[in-house]
Backbone as a printed PyTorch tensor [residue, N CA C, xyz], in Angstrom:
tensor([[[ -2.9850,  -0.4940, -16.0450],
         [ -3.0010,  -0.0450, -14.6700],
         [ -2.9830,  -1.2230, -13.7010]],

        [[ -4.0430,  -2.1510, -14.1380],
         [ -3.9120,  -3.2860, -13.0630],
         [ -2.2320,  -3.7770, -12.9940]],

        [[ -1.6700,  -4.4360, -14.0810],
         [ -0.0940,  -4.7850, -14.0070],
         [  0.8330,  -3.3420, -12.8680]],

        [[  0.5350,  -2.4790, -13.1130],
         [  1.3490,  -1.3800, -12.5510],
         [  0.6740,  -1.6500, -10.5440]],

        [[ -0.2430,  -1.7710, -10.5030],
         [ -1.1630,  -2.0200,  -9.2300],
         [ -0.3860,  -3.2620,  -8.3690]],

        [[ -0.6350,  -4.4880,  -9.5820],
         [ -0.1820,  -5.8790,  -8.9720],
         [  1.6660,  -5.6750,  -8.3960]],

        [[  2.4540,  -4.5760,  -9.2960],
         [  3.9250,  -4.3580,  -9.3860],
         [  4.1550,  -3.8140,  -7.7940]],

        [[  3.2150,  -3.0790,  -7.8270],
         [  3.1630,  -2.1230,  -6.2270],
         [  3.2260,  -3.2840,  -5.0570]],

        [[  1.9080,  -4.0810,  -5.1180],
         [  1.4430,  -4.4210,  -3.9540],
         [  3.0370,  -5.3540,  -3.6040]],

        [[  3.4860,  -6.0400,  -4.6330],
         [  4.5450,  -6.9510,  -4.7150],
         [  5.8640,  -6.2600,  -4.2200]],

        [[  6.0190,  -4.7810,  -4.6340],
         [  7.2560,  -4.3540,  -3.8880],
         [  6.7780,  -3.8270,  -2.7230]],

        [[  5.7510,  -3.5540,  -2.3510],
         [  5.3320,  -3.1440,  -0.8350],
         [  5.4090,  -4.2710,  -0.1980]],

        [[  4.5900,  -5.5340,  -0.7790],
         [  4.9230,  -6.3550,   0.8120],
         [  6.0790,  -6.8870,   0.8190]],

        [[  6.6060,  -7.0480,  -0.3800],
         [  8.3530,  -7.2570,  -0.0180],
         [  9.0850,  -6.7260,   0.9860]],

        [[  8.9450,  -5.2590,   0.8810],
         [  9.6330,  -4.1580,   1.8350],
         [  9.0770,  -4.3410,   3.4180]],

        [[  7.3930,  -4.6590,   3.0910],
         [  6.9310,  -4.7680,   4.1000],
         [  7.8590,  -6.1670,   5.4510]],

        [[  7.6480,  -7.3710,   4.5830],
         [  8.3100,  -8.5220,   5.4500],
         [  9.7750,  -8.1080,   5.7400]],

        [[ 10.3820,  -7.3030,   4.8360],
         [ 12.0970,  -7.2350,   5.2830],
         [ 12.0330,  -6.0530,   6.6560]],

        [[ 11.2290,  -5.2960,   6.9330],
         [ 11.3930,  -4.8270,   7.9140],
         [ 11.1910,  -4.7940,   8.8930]],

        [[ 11.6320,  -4.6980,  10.1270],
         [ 12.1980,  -5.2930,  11.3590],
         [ 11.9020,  -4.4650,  12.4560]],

        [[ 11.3380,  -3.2090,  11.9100],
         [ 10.9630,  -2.4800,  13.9170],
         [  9.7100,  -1.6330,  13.3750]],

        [[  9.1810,  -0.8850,  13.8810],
         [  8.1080,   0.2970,  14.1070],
         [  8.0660,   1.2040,  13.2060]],

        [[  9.4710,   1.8520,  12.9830],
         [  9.7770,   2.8400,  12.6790],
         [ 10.0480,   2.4790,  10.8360]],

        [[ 10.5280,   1.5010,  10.7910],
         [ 10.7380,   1.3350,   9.3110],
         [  9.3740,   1.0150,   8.5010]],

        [[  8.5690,   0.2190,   9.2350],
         [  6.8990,   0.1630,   9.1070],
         [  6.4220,   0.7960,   8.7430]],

        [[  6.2100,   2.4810,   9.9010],
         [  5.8350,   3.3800,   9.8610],
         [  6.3010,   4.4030,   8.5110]],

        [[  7.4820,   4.3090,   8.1900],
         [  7.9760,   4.7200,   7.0460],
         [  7.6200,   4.3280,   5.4620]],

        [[  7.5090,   2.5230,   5.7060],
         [  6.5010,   1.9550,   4.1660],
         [  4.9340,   2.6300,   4.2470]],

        [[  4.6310,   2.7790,   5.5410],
         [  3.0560,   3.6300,   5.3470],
         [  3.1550,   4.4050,   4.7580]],

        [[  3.6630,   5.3950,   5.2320],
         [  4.0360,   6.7020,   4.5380],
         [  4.8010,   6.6950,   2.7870]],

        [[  5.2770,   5.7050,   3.0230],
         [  6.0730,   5.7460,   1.5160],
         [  4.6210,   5.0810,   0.6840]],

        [[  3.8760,   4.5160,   1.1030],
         [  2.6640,   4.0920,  -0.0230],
         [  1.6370,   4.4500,   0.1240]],

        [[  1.1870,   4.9780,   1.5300],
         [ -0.3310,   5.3380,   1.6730],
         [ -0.2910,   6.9780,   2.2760]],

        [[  0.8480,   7.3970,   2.2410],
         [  0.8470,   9.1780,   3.0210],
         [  0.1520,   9.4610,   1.8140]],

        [[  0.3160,  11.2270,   2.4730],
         [ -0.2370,  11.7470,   1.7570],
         [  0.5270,  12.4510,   0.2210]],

        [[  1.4220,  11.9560,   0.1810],
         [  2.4420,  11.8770,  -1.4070],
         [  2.7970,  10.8020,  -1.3990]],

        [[  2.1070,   9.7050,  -1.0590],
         [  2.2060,   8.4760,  -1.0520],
         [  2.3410,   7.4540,  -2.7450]],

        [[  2.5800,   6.6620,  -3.1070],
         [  2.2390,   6.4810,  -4.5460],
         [  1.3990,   5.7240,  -4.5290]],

        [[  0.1430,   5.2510,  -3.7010],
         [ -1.0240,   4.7430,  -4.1080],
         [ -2.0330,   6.0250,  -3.6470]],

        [[ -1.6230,   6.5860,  -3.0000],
         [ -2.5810,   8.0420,  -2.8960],
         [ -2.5090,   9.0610,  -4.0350]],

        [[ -1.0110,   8.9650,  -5.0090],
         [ -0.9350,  10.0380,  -6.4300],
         [ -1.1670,   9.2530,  -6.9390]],

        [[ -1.5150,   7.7320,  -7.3270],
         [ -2.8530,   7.1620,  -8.3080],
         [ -3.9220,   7.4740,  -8.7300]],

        [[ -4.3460,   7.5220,  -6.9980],
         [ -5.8800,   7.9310,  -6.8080],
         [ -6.1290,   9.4910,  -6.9470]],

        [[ -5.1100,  10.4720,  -7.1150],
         [ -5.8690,  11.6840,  -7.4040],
         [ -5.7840,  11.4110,  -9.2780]],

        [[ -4.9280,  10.3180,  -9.6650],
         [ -5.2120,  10.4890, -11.2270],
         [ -5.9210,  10.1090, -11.7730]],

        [[ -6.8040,   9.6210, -10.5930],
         [ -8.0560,   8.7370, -11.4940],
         [ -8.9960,  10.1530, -12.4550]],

        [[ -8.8020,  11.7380, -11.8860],
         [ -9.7760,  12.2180, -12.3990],
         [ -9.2870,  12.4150, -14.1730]],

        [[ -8.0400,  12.0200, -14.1130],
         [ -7.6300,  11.8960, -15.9370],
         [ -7.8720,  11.1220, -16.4700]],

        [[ -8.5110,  10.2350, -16.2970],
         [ -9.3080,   8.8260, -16.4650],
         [-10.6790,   8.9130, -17.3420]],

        [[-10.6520,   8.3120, -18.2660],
         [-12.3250,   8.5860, -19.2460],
         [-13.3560,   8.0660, -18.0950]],

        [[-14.4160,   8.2630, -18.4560],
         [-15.3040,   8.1820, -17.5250],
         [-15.4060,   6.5660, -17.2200]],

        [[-15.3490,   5.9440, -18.3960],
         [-15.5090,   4.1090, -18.2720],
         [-14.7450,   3.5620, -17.6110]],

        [[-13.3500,   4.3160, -17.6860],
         [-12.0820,   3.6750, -16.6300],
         [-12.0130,   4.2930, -15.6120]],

        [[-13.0570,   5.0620, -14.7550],
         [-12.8870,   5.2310, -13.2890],
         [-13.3310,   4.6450, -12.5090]],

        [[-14.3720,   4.3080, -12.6600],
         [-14.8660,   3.4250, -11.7570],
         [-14.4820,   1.6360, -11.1690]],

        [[-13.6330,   1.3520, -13.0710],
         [-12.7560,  -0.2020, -12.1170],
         [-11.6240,   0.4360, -11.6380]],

        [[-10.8830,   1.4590, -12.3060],
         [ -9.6370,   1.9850, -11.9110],
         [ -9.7260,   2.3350, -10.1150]],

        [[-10.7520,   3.0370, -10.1960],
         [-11.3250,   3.5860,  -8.1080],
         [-11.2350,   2.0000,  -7.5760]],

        [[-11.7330,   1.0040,  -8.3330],
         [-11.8090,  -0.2880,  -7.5560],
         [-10.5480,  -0.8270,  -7.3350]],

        [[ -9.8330,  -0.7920,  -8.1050],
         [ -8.6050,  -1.4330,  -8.3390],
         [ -7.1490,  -0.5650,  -7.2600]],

        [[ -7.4500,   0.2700,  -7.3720],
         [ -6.7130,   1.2160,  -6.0940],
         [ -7.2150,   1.3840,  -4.6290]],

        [[ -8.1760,   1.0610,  -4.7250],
         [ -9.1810,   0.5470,  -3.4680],
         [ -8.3010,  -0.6150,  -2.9500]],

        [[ -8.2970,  -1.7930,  -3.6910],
         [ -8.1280,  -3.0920,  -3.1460],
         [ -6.5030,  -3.0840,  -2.9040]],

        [[ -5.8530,  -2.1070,  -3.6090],
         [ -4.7240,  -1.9950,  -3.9330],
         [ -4.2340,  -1.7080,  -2.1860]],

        [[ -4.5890,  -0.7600,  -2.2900],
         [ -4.4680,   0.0640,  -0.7840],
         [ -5.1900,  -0.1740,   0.4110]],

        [[ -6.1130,  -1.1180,   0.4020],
         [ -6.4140,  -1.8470,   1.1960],
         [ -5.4180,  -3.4250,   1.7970]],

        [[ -5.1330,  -3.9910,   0.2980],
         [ -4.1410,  -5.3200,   0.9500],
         [ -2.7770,  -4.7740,   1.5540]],

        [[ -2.8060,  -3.6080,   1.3710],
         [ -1.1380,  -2.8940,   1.5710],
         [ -1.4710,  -2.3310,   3.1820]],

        [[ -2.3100,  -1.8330,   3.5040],
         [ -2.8380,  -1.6040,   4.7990],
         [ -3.0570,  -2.9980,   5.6700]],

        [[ -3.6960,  -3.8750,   5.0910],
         [ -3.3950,  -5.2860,   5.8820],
         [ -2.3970,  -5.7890,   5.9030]],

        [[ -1.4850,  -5.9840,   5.2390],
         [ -0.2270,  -5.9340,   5.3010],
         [  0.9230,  -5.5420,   6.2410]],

        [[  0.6280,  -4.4580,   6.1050],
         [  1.2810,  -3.3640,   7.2140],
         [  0.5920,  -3.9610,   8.5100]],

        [[ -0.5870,  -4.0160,   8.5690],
         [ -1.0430,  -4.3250,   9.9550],
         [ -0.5700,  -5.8120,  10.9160]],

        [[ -0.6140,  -6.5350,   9.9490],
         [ -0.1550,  -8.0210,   9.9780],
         [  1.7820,  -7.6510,  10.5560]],

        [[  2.2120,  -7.1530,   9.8340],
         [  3.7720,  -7.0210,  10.0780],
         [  4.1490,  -6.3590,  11.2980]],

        [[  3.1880,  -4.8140,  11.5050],
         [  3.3060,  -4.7820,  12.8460],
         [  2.7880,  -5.5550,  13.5640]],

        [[  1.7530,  -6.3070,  13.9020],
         [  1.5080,  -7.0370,  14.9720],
         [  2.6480,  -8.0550,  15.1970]],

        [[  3.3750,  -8.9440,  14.1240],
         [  4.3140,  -9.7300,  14.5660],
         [  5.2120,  -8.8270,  14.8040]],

        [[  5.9190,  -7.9910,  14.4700],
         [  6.8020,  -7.4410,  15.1790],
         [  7.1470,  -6.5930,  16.7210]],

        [[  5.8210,  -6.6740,  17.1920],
         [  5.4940,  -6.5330,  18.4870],
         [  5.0250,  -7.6650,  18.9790]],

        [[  4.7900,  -8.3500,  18.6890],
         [  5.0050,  -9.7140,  18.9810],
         [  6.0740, -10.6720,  19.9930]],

        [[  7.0730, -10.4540,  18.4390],
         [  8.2510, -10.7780,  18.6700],
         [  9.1920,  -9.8490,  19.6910]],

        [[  9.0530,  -8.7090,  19.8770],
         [  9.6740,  -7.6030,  20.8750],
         [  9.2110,  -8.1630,  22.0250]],

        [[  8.2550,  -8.0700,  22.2640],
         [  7.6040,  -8.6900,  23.7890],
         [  8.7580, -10.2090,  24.2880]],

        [[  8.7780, -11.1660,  23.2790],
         [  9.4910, -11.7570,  24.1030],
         [ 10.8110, -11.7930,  24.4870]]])
């Protein structure tokens, strides 16, 4: 799971830096953190998870979806940034 986690964050912020306005932004949110998002259908699979692997697995999708949210946040701010001037 972690390798599949690390695969994500790597094609999200990829996608994340190549895009260029609001709207395409707004669209990687949704494509990773909506609500059919694929770090949000992780996290409902954690309940197929033995009991020993939920709790790093919950951690590990935590952090997952947290650097992907900073991410996103970071990209919009420069890109409004850069609009302003």
């Amino acid at each position: 799971m972690k390798e599949q986690l690390e695969a994500l964050v790597k094609k999200a912020s990829e996608a994340i830096e190549k895009s260029e306005d609001l709207k395409s932004l707004d669209d990687l949110r949704v494509k990773y953190l909506g609500k059919k998002g694929e770090i949000t259908s992780l996290k409902k699979n954690i309940s197929k998870l033995s009991n020993e692997e939920k709790p790093m697995a919950g951690k590990l999708i935590n952090q997952t979806s947290n650097e992907v949210e900073k991410k996103l946040e970071q990209r919009k701010e420069e890109i409004k940034k850069n609009s302003s001037k």
